[in-house]
N, C-alpha and C positions, 0 to 999 in steps of 0.2 A: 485526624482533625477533631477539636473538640466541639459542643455544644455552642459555646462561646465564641470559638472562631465562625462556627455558620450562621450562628446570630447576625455579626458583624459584617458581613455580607449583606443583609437583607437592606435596600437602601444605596448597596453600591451601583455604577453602572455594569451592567455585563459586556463581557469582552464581546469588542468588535469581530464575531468569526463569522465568516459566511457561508462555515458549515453548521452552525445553528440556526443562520437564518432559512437554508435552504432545509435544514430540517424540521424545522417550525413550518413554514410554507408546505411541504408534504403531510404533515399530521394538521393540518388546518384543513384541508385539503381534503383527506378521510374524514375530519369530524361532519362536512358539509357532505360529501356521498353519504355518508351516514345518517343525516338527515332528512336526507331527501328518500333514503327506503326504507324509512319509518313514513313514508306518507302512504304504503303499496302495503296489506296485509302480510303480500305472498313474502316480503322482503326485512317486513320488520323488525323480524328477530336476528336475521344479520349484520341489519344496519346496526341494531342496540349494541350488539355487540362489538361489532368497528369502532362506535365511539367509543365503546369502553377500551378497549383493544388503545385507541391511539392516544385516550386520556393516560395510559400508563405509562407507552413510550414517552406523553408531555412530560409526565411526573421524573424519568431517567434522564430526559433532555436536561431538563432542568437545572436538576441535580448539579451533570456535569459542565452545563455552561456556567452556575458558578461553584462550580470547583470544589465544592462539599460533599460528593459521592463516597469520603472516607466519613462522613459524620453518621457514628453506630448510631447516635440515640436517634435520628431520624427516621433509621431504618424500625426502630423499635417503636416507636410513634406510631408509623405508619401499619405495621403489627396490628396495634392494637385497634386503630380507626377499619383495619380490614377486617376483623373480628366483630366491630359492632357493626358490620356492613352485611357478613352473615349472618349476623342474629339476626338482625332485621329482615334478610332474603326468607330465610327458613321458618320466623314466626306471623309473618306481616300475611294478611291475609286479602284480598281483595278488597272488600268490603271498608279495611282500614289503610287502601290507598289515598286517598286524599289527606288527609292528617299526615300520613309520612311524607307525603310529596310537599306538605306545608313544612315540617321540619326540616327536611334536604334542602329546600331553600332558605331557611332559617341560620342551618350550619353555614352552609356557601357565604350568608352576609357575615356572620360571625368570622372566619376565615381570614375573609377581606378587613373587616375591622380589625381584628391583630397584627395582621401584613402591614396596615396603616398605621400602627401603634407602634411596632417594632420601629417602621423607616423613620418614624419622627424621634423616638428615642434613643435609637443608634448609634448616630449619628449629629454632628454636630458643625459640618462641613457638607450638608443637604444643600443646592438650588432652591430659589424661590420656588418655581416649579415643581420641584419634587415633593417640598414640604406644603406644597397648598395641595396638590394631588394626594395624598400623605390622609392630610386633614378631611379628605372630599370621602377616603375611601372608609372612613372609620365614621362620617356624618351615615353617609347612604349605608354600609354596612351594617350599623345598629341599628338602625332603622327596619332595614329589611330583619333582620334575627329576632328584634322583639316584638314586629310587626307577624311575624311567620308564626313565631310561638300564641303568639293571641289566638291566629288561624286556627293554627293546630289544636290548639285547647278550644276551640268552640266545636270545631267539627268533631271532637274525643268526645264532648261535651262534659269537659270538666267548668268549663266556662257556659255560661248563659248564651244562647243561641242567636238570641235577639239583639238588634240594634240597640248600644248603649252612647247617649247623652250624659257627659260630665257635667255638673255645672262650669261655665265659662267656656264651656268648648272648644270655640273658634280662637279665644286668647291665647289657651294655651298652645292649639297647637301651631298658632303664628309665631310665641314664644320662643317653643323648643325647635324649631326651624330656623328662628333667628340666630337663634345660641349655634345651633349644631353648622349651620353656612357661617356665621361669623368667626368662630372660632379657626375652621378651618381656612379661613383667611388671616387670620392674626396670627397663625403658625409661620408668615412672613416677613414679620418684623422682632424684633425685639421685647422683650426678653424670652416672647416666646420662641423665636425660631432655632433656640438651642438645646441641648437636653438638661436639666434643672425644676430644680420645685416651681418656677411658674406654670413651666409648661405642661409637669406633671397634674397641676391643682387644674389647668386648662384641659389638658384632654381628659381628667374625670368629669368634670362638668359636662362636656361635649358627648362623651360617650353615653351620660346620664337625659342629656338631652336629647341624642336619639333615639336611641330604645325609648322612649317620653313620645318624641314622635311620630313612632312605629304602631305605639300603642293606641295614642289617639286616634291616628287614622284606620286598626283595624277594629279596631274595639266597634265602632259606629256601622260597621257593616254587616249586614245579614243577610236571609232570604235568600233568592238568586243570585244576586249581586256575590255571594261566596265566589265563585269560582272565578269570577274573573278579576279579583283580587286575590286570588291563587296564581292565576295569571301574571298579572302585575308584578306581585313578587318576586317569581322568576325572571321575571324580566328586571328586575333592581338585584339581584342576587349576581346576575352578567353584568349589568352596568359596575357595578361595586369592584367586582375581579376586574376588570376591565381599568378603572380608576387604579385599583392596587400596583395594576401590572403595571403602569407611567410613573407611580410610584415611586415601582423598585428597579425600575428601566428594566424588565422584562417582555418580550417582542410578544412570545408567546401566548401569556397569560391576558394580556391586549387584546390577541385576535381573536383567542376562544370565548372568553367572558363579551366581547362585544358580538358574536354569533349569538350568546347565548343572550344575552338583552336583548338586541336586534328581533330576533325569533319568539322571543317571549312579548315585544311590544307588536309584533303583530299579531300575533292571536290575542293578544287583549284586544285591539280597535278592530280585531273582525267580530269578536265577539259580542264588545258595545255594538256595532249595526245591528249585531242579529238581535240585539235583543233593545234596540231605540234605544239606549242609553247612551248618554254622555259621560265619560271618565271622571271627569271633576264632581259632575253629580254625585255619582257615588261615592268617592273618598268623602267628600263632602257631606254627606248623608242625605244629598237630594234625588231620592231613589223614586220620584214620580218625575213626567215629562207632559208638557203642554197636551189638551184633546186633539187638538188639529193632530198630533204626530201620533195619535194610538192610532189601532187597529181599527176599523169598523166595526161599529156596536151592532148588537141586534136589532130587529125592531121592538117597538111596544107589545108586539104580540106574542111575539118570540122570546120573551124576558121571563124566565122563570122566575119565581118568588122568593127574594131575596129572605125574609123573613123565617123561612120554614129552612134554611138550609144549613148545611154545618160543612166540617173542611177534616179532614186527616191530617195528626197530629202526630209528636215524635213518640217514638212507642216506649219511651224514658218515662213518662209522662204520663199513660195510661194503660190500664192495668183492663185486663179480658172480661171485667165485671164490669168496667166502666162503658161497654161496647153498647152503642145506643141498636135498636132495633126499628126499623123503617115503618114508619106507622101505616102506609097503604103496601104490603109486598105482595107481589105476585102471590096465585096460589100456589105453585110450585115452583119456585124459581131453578130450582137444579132441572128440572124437565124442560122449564121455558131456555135456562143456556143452553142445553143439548139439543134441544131444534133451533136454536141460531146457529150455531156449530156446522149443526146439519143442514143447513137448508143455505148457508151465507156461501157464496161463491169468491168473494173478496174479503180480504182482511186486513187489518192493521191491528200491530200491536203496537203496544206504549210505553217503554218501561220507565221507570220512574225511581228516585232514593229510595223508596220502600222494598225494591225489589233489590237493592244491597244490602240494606239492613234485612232481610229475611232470608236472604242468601234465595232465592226463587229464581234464580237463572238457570241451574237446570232443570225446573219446570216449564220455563217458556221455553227452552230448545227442546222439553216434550212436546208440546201443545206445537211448533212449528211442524215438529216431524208430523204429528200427526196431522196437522191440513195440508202437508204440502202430499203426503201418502195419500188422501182425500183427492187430490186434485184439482186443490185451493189453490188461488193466488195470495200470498201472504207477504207482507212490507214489515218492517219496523220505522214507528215514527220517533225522528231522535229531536229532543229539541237542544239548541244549543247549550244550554246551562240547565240539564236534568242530569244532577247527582248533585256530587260537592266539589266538583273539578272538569277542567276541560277533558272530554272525552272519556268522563265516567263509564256511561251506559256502555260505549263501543268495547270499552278493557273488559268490562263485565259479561257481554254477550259472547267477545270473540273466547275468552275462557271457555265457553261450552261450543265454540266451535262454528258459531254463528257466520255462514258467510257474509262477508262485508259487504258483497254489492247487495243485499239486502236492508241495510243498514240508511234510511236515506232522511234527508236533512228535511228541515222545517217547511222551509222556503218549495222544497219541491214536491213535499206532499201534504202540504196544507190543505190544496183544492180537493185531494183527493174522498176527504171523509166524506164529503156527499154524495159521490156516489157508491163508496164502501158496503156492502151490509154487513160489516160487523165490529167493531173496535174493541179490543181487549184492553185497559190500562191494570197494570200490574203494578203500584207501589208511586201513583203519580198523582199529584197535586197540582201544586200551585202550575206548573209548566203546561196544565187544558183548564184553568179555572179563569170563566167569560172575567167574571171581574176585574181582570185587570185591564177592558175596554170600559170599565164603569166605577169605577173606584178611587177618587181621587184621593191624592195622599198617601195612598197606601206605598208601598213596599215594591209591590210589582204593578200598580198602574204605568200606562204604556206600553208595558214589555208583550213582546207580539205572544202569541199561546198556540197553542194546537188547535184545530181547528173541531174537538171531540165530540162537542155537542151536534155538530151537523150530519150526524152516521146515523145512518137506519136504528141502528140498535147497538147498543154501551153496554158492557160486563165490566166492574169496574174491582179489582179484589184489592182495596185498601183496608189498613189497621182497622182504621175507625172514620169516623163522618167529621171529625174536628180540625180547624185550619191546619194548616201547612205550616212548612217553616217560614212562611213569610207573615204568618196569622192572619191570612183574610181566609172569610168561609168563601166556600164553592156553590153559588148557585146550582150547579149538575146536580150535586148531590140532591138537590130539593125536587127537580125529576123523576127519582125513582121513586117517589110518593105519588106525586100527577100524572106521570106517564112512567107507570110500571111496564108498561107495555113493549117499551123503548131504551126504558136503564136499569138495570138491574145492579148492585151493590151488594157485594160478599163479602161484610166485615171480618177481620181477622189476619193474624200471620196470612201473609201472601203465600206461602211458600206452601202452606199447609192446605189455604183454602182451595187453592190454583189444584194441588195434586187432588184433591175428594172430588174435584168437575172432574178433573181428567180420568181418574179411576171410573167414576161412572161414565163418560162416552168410552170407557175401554181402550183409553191408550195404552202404547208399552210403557212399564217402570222408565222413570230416570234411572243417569249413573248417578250418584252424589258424588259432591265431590269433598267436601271435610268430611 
């Protein structure tokens, strides 16, 4: 069968057999066990692989329910997509998960938007229903693909980090939403519902119009707010497949793509609670929420000096000469860390984007071995949105080994800094800076934080003292001036500063791991 003949399929309905649907129903089936021992450390790596495992058999179902399992050049396509699947396995490093994970959902909208593209031009004997579905799967599909690529380029940081304002902002992007839902309605009547130069000059338009408002909507996002528009994504990447599969009357592509939306819209709305946000807020670019809904402020007396303080900045940006110096530091601050070390009975550590970008994760699984050989009690505080993706810190830690019931959430160890005596943040910002109980407007006001200022005593090994990626400064940092006594501040590579304490309290080497 040629290229052309499989083309010509895509669009048709698939044969009534109910040995596809029972075998769809069985790989449905795995992909959802499969998800569920991705929720279990001990299981995760089985489940990754079922899904993948049952995504392939999707891929052979497929094939054969319509009838193109003779078509070479698919097989050679798919060659080649498996080849840039390796490179990316074998070059992709940690550190640059987030960015890929923003492109994989990128491709996925992409996919869907050709599947959509195809069915409408096929075809000239489409249902109402398949050509408005048609039209819905190439709105949301470019959407999502140019929306992902934005992602992807800010977290590369080929793109500006910061929330970008257009002028007209909100016009346009009611606009290109008008265009892109309209259109795929108009793919119902005449002259566009056939294949022809209307409908040709229609779906470039429409396609222009959603990558238009994929853009708009990522462009405006930054700060914390990244990851759960990471989130989002994926969750439009499943809805998208999902529209495709109705499409092209495929059962399967329906069920999986709407797993994967499904599961992608709920970790976005667990993760707006965790963090007081509201959804529309942020697409929106209203990235603050009313006083009454933050956190509890300090009091008057307990407010460090706004004035004196600065924040840690992306290490793109500043350069080892630029690294300000604490104008009150301890006299010895590498003796004063070794008697909190030594003398703390409780720990928490923090990690934070700084500790991906410095690659310092196996330093803080030195620093664990060595308190927990001590006969420390030691936590990891995770906050929901510390990295650039859901479940940064957890992929990063579990890499060196980190057991997971260590591993514990916001919510459940917030209370605990006060009576900790010692808090290590390793590469963390905006996710313990009070500001965001005091700060209106900003970026991260409302979003709950760590609770880091309330700890007997803070180690804190960040770049430098300059905001975050959300750009508000950190009161804390203004602490280790006032109360050296209390915070101490190790500017520099994490990875570097973290192993000179540990070499002096006399831990064992890390392994490295690149």
């Amino acid at each position: 069968m040629t290229m052309n003949n499989a083309l010509t399929l895509v669009g048709a309905p698939a044969p009534n057999s109910l040995l596809y649907y029972a075998v769809s129903a069985v790989l449905v089936i795995l992909v959802l066990v499969g998800l569920n021992m991705l929720s279990r450390v001990q299981t995760a790596v089985r489940g990754n692989l079922l899904g993948a495992l049952a995504m392939a058999l999707a891929i052979v179902a497929t094939l054969w329910n319509f009838g193109i399992l003779s078509a070479v050049e698919l097989y050679a396509a798919m060659l080649v997509g498996s080849l840039f699947g390796v490179i990316i396995w074998r070059k992709t490093q940690m550190i640059r998960m987030p960015q890929t994970v923003a492109l994989l959902n990128g491709l996925g909208g992409l996919a869907s938007m050709l599947a959509g593209a195809l069915a409408l031009t096929g075809h000239a004997d489409n249902n109402a229903f398949a050509q408005f579905t048609a039209g819905l799967a190439v709105a949301i599909g470019g959407a999502t693909f140019f929306g992902s690529l934005i992602a992807a380029g800010k977290l590369h940081q080929i793109l500006n980090q910061r929330p970008k304002v257009l002028p007209a902002h909100f016009v346009w992007v009611g606009l290109s939403l008008v265009v892109s839902l309209g259109a795929a309605l108009a793919y119902v009547f005449p002259p566009f519902g056939s294949p022809g130069g209307a409908q040709t000059v229609l779906l470039i338009v429409q396609i222009v119009a959603a990558n238009l408002f994929g853009y708009l909507l990522a462009v405006r996002v930054g700060g914390a707010d990244m990851p759960i528009t990471i989130s989002l994504l994926n969750s439009l990447s499943g809805v998208a497949g999902a529209i495709a599969g109705l499409a092209i009357s495929d059962l399967l592509l329906v069920a999986i793509g709407a797993i994967v939306g499904a599961s992608g819209l709920l970790l976005t709305q667990i993760m707006c609670r965790a963090m007081n946000r509201h959804l529309m807020d942020i697409l929106l670019g209203k990235t603050s929420v009313s006083a009454a809904a933050a956190m509890p402020t300090e009091t008057e007396s307990e407010k460090p000096d706004d004035s004196a303080c600065a924040g840690e900045a992306d290490t793109s940006e500043t350069t080892p000469g630029d690294r300000p110096t604490l104008a009150a530091p301890v006299a010895d601050p590498e003796t004063t860390f070794a008697d909190w070390v030594e003398n703390a009975q409780r720990v928490i550590l923090v990690p934070g984007y700084g500790m991906a970008l410095s690659q310092a994760q196996a330093q803080v699984k030195r620093l664990l071995d060595y308190l927990e050989k001590a006969g420390k009690t030691v936590d990891f505080a995770i906050h929901p949105v510390a990295g650039r993706m859901p479940g940064h810190m957890n992929v990063l830690l579990a890499e060196v080994d980190v057991d997971y019931e260590k591993l514990r959430e916001m919510k459940d160890i917030n209370d605990d800094f006060a009576s900790a005596d010692l808090t290590v943040v390793i590469g963390a910002n905006d996710v313990m800076n009070p500001a965001a109980n005091t700060a209106e407007g900003t970026p991260i006001y409302g979003m709950p934080v760590l609770n880091v200022g309330d700890c007997a005593h803070v180690a804190i090994f960040n770049f430098d003292l300059k905001p975050g990626y959300a750009g508000v400064e950190n009161p804390l940092y203004a602490r280790a001036e006032t109360e050296p006594e209390r915070v101490l501040i190790f500017p520099g590579d994490a990875k570097e500063t973290l192993a000179a304490r540990l070499d002096t309290i006399g831990a064992p080497p890390a392994i490295e791991l690149y």
